[in-house]
C-alpha positions as CSV (number, residue, x, y, z in Angstrom):
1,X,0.0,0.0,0.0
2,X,1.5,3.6,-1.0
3,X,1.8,6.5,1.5
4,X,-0.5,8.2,0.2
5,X,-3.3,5.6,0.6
6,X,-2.2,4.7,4.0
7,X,-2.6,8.6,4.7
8,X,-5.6,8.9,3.4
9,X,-7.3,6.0,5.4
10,X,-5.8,7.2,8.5
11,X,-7.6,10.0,7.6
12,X,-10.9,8.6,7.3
13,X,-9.8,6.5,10.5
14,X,-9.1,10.1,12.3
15,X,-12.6,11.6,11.3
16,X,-14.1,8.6,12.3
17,X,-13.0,9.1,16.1
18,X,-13.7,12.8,15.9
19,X,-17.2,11.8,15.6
20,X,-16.8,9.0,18.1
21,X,-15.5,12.1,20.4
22,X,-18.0,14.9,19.4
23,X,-20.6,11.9,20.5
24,X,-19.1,11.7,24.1
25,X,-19.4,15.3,24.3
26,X,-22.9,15.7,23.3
27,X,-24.2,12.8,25.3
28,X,-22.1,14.5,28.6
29,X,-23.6,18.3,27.9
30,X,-27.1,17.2,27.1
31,X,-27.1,14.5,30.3
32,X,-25.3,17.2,32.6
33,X,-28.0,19.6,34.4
34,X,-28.5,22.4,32.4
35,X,-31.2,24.5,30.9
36,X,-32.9,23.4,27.6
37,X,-31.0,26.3,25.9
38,X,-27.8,25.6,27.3
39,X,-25.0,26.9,25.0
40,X,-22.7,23.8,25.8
41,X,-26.2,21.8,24.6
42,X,-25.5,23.9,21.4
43,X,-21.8,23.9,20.7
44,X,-21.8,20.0,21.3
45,X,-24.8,19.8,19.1
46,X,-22.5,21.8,16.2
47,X,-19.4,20.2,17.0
48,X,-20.9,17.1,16.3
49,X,-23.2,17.6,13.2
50,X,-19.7,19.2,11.3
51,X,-17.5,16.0,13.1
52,X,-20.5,13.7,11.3
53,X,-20.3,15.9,8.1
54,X,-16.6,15.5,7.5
55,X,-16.4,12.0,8.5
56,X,-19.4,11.2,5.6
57,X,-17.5,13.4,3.4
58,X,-13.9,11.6,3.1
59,X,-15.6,8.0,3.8
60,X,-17.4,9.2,0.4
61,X,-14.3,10.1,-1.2
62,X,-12.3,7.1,-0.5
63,X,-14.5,4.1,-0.1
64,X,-17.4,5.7,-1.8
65,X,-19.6,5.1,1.0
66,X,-22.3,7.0,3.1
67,X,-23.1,6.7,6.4
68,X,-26.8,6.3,7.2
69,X,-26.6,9.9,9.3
70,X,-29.0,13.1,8.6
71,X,-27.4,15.8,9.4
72,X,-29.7,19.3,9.3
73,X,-28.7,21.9,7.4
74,X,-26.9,25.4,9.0
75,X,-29.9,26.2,10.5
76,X,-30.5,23.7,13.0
77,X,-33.5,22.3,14.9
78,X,-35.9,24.4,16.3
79,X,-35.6,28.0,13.8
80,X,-39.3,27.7,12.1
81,X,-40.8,30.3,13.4
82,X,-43.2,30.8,11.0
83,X,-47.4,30.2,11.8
84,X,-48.4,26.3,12.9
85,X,-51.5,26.2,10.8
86,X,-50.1,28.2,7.5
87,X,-52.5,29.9,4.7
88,X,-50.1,29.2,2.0
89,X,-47.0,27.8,0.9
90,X,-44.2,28.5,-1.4
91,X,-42.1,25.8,-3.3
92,X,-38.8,27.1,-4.1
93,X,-37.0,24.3,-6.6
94,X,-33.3,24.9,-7.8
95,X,-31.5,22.3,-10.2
96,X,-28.5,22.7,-11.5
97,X,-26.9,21.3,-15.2
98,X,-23.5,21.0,-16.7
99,X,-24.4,21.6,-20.5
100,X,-22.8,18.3,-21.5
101,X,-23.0,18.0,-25.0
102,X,-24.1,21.3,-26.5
103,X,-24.7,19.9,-30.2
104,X,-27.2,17.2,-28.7
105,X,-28.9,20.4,-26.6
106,X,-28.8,22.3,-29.9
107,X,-30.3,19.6,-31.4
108,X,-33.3,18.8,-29.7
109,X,-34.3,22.6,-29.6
110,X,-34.0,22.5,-33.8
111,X,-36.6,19.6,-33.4
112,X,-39.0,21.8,-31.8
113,X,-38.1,25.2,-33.5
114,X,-37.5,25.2,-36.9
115,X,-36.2,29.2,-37.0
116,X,-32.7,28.2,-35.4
117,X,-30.0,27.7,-37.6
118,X,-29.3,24.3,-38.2
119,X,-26.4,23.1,-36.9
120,X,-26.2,25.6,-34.2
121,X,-23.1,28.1,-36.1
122,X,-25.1,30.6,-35.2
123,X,-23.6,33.3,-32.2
124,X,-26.0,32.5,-29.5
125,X,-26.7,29.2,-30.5
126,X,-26.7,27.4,-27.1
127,X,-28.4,30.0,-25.5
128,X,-31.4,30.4,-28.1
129,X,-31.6,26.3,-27.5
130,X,-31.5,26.5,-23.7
131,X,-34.8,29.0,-24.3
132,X,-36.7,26.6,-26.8
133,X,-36.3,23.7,-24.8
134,X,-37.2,25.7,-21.4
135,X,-39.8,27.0,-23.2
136,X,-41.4,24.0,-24.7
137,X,-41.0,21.4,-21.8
138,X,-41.9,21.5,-18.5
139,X,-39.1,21.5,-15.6
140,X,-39.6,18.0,-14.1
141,X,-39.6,16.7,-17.7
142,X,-36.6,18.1,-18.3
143,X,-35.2,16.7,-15.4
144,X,-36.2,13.4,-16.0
145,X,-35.0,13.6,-19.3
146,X,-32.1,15.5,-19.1
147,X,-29.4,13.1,-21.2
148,X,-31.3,13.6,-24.0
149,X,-31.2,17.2,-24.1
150,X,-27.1,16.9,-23.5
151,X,-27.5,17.9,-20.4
152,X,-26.1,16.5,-16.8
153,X,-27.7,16.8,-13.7
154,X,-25.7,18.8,-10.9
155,X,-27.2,19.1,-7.2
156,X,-30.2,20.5,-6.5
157,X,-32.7,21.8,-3.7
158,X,-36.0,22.1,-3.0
159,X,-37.5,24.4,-0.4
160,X,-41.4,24.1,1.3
161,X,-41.8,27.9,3.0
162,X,-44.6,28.8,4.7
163,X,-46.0,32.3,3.5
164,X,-48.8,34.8,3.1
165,X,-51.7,34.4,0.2
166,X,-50.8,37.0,-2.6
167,X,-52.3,38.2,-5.3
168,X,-52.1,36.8,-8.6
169,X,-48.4,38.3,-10.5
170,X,-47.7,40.2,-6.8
171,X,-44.3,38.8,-6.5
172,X,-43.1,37.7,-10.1
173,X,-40.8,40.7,-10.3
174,X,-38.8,39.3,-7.6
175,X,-39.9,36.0,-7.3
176,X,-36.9,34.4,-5.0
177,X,-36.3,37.4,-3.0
178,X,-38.6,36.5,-0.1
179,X,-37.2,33.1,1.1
180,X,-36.6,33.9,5.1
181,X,-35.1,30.4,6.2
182,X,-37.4,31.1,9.4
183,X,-40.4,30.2,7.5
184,X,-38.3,26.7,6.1
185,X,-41.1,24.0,6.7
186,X,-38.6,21.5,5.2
187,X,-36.3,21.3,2.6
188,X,-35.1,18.0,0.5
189,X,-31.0,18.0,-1.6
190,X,-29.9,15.9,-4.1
191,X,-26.2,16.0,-4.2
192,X,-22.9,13.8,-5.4
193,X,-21.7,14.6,-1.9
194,X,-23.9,12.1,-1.1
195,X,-24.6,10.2,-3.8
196,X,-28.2,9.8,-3.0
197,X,-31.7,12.0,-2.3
198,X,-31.0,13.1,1.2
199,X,-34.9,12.6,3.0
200,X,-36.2,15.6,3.9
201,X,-34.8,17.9,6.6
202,X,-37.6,18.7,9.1
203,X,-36.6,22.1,10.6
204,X,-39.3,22.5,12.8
205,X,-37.7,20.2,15.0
């Protein structure tokens, strides 16, 4: 076995006991007496959610493995302070693409518009395809079908947010600007990080 391979399982080994550690000292701050907001509570609780982080992170990189841990997000438990009963909620979807193969991309939108220029020499030409196929299929599809359009999926988030009723157009000027994390109901990411749909982070707790 090289050096570097031996180093870089001693890493993993090494991560692994920082969580083993962080553990201890969660278990001894929240068993010690102490208020519920007690801030050693807190900075065991943190200590131990990045030790868990890192240690899923390199066991990833090396044995390309996960371990069966949800971690929550930055927030943290207990920040929805948003209404118990809600009147409306927003869904807030991001998904990302690497434009893989811009002739097949190209191609597809020719299919469905028959202005472009075939063959995509055009200046622009990715662009103008991005906005045909955008334009003529329907997000999830696209998702679901992404290869086909030479595209390649990348991580991606979706956000339920409790919020007010509006009125119809009141917010598409700015339609991303009101996302207050307080009002996070629960959130689910898709990630290579973790190679897998991470189930839904409940941040109300």
């Amino acid at each position: 076995m090289s050096d570097a391979a031996q180093l870089t399982i001693s890493e993993v080994r090494a991560a692994a006991e920082a969580v083993k550690a962080a553990i201890d000292r969660h278990l001894a701050a929240v068993s010690a007496p102490a208020e519920a907001d007690d801030t050693d509570v807190v900075t065991a609780y943190e200590e131990l959610a990045a030790a868990a982080i890192a240690y899923d992170q390199i066991l990833y990189e090396v044995y390309d493995e996960v371990t069966p841990f949800e971690v929550p997000g930055d927030e943290g438990p207990g920040t929805y302070t948003g209404p118990e009963q809600p009147e409306a909620i927003s869904v807030l979807i991001r998904r990302d693409y690497l434009i893989a193969d811009p002739k097949r991309l190209r191609g597809q939108a020719e299919r469905v518009e028959s202005s472009l220029t075939p063959g995509g020499g055009a200046e622009g030409g990715v662009t103008a395809a991005i906005g045909v196929i955008f334009g003529e299929y329907e997000p999830d599809e696209i998702a679901a079908r992404c290869e086909e359009f030479g595209l390649e999926e990348g991580d991606s988030t979706l956000w339920v947010a409790a919020t007010e009723p509006t009125d119809p157009g009141e917010w598409l000027p700015e339609p991303f600007d009101g996302a207050d994390p307080q009002l996070l109901i629960c959130r689910f990411d898709v990630s290579e990080v973790y190679d897998d749909d991470l189930d839904g982070h409940d941040t109300d707790g």
